[in-house]
C-alpha positions in Angstrom: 21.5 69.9 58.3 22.4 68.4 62.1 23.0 64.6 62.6 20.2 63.1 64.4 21.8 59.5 65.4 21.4 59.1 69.1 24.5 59.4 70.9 24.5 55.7 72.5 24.5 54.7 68.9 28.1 56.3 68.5 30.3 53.8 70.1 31.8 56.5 72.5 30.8 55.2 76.0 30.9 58.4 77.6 28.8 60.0 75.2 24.7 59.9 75.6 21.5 61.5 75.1 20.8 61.2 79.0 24.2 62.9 80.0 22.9 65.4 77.4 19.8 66.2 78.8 21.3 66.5 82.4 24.7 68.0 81.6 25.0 71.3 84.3 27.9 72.7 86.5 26.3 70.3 89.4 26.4 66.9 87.5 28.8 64.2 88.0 32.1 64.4 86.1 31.4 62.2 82.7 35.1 62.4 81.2 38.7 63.9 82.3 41.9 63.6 80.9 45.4 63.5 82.9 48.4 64.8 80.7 51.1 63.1 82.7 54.3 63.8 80.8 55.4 64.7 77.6 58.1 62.3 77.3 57.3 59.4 74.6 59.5 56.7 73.0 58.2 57.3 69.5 58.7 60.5 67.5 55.8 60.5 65.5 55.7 63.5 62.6 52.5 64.7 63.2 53.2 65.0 67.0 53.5 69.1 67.7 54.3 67.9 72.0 53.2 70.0 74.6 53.9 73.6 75.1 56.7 74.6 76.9 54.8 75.5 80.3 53.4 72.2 80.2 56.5 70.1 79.4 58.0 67.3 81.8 56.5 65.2 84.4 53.1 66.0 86.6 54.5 66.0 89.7 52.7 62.9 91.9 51.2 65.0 94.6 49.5 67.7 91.6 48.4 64.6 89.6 46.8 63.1 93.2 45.4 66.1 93.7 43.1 66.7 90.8 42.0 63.3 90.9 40.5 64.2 94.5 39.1 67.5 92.6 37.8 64.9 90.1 36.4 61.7 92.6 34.9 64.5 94.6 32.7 65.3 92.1 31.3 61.9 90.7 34.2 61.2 88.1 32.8 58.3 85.9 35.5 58.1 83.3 39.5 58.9 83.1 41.7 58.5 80.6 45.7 58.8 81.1 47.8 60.4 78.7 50.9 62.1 77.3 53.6 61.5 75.9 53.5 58.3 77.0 51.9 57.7 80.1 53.3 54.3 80.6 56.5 56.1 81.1 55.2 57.9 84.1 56.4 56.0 87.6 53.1 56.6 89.2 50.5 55.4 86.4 50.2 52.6 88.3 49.1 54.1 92.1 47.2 56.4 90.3 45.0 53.9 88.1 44.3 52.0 92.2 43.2 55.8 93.3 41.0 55.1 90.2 39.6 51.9 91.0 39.0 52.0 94.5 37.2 55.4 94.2 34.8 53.6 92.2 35.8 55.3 88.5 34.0 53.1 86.1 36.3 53.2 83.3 40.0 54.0 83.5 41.7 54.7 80.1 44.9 55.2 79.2 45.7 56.1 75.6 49.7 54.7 74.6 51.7 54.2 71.8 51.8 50.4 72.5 55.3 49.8 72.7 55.8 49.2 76.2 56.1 45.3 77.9 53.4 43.4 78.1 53.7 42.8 81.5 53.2 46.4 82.3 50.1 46.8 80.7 49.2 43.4 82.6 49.8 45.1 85.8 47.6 48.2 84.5 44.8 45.9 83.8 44.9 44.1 87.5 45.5 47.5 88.9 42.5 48.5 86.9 42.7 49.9 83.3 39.6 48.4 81.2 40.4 50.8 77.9 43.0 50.5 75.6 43.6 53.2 73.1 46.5 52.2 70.8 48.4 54.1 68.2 48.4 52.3 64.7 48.7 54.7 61.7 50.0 51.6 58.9 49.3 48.6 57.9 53.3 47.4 57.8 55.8 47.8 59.0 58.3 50.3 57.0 55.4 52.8 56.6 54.2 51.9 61.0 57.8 52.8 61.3 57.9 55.8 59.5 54.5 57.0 61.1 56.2 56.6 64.8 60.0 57.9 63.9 61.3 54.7 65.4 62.8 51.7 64.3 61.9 48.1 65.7 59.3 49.0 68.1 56.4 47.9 65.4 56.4 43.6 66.0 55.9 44.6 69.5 53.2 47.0 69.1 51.2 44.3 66.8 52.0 41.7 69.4 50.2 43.7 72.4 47.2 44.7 70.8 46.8 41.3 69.5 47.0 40.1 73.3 45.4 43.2 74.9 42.7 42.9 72.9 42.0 39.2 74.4 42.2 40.8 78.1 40.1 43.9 77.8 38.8 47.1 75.3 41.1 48.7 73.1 40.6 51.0 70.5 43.4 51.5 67.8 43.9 55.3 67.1 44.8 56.0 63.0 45.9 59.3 62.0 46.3 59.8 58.6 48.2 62.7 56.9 50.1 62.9 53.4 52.3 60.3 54.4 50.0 57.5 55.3 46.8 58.8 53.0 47.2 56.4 50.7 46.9 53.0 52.4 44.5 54.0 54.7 41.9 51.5 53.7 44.0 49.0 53.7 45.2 50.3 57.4 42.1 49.7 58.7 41.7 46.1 57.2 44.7 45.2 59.0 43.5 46.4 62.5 40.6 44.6 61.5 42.4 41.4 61.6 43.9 42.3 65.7 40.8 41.6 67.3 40.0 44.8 68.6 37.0 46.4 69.6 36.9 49.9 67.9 38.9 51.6 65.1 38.9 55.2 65.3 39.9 57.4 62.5 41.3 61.1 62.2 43.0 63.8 59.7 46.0 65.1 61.5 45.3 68.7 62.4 48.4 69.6 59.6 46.2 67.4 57.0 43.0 67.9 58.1 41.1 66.6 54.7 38.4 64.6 54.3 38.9 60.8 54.4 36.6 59.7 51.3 39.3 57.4 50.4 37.7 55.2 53.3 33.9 55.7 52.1 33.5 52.0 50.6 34.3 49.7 53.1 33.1 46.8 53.6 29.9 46.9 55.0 30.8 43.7 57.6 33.4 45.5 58.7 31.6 48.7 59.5 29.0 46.2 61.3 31.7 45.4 63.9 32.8 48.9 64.8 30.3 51.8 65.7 32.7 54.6 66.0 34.2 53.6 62.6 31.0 53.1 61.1 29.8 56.6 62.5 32.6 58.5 60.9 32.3 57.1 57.6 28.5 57.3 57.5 29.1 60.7 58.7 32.3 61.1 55.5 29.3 59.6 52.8 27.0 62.3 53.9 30.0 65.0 53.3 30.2 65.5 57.4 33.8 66.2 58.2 35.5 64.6 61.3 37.0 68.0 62.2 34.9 71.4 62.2 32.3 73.0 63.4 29.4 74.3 60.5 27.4 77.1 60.4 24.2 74.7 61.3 25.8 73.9 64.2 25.8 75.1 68.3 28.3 77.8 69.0 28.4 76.9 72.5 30.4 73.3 74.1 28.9 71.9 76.8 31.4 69.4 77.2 33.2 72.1 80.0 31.0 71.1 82.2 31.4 67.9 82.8 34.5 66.8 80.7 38.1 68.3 81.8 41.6 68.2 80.1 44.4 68.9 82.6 48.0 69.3 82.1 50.9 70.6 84.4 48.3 72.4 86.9 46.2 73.7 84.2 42.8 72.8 83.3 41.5 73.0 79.7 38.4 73.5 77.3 39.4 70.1 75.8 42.4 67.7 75.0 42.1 68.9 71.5 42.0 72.5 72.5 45.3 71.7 74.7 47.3 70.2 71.7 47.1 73.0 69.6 47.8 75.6 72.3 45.2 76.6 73.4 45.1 78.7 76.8 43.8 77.4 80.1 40.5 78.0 81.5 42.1 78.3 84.7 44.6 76.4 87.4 43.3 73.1 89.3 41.3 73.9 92.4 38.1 74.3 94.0 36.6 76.4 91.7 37.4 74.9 88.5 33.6 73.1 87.7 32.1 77.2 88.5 35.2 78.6 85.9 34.0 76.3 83.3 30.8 77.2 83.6 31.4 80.9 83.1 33.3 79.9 79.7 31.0 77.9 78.4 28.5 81.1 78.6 30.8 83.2 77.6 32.5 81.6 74.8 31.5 81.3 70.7 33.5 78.0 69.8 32.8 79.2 65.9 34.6 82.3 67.1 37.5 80.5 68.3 40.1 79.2 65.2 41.0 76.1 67.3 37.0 74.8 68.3 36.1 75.8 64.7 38.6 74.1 62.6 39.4 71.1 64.7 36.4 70.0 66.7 35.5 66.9 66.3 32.2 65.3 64.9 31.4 63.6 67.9 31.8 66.5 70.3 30.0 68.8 67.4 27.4 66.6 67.7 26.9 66.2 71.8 26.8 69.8 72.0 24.1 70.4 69.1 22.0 67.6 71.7 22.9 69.6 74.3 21.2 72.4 72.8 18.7 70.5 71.3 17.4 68.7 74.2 17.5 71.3 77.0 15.8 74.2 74.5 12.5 71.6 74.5 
């Protein structure tokens, strides 16, 4: 049986039942994601980095590039990535491309460990989204999670005070290490003041997080996305994979794009786990997704089958949905 929650109800801003209904090749750009390096200061276990053609820095000009590619067709929202990406010298000039192309939301998804005065600078240079790694609830297990020591006081500190500023989003991924505090990982972010708590198996683990079904219900009340997934965990819906119930096709190609190196991809996810390219950054990049999107069965594909997520499963079953009426 499909999920039939409307996709503003989610919590993920970029997802809705109006992009859905007017998703094509021709529609503004909804969502793309900039790998920028793979270099990171934390070494976290469940971390598989980037493949080896996609390793190192973006050079400036190819990541200036694609974001012309990108403004030129409507972009909405960017998020910035790694690795780090507050590692990369030109975040910053990229972030004012961003701004004063009129992007609505500029992400940038870190490991939190970086001054505060950088992300400060992000933030008057444009950055209104957060997303912050926090896979513990302490400190010896946090530093475990990251394979680094002392960087965890200083993570806590930021998202405490980035969390005043603008929107941030902790990011928890749980595997065998971390399973069993989970629930009490997610009452700690509670207490940071932020503004979503997103939760995910690691693609090793992959398992079903029913350890986190009975929260309290005043908690789930203050967090949508959080509160979607573990609806979505008490009604035996897995965060990753796609079911036989569900669309074989992503429309999220068409207006969503992951690009590393010069590369552009199905998804981020897709990328992670090795995925091959669509194609290389250029003109014809909107009309080369199109084509895959025809041509491609996700629940043919190992990586879109195993490890798509609920949210994207469920955009492209409204895809389908909405445009058959």
């Amino acid at each position: 049986m499909r999920l039939s929650k409307n996709l503003e109800d989610i919590g993920f801003y970029t997802l809705s039942d109006n992009r859905a209904r007017n998703t094509s090749v021709d529609s503004p750009l909804q969502r793309c994601e900039m790998i920028l390096t793979d270099r990171c200061s934390f070494k976290c276990p469940y971390c598989r980095g980037l493949r080896d053609d996609l390793k190192g820095d973006m050079p400036y000009a190819q990541a200036f590039k694609t974001l012309m590619y990108w403004v030129k067709d409507g972009l909405k929202n960017v998020r910035f990535s790694g690795g780090e990406p507050t590692l990369y010298s030109g975040l910053r000039n990229l972030v004012y491309y961003c701004n004063d192309n009129g992007v609505e939301r500029i992400a940038v998804s870190t490991n939190g460990a970086s001054s505060l005065s950088l992300y400060r600078e992000l933030i008057k240079a444009g950055v209104n989204d957060f997303s912050i790694s926090l896979d513990a609830c302490c400190s010896s297990v946090g530093e475990s999670m990251s394979g680094t020591k002392g960087a965890w006081k200083k993570v806590i500190e930021n998202i405490k005070e980035l969390s005043k500023m603008t929107y941030v989003s902790v990011s928890m991924v749980f595997t065998k290490d971390n399973i069993d505090s989970c629930k009490d990982s997610v009452l700690f972010a509670d207490s940071l003041g932020v503004s979503d708590i997103r939760i995910i198996p690691s693609a090793q683990y992959n398992i079903a997080l029913t350890r986190l079904s009975n929260l309290p219900e005043k908690i789930l009340n203050k967090y949508p996305i959080l509160k979607y997934r573990i609806n979505n965990i008490n009604k035996n819906v897995h965060v990753r994979g796609i079911r036989d119930c569900d669309s074989n096709r992503c429309a999220l190609v068409l207006d969503d794009m992951a690009v590393a190196s010069n590369k552009h991809f199905p998804c981020i996810i897709h990328m992670r786990e090795y995925g091959d390219p669509i194609g290389t950054v250029g003109p014809n990049m909107r009309e080369e997704r199109y084509q895959w999107y025809l041509n491609h069965n996700t629940k043919c594909d190992d990586i879109c089958n195993k490890n798509c997520l609920d949210v994207c499963v469920q955009y492209n079953n409204t895809v389908e949905d909405l445009q058959l009426k």
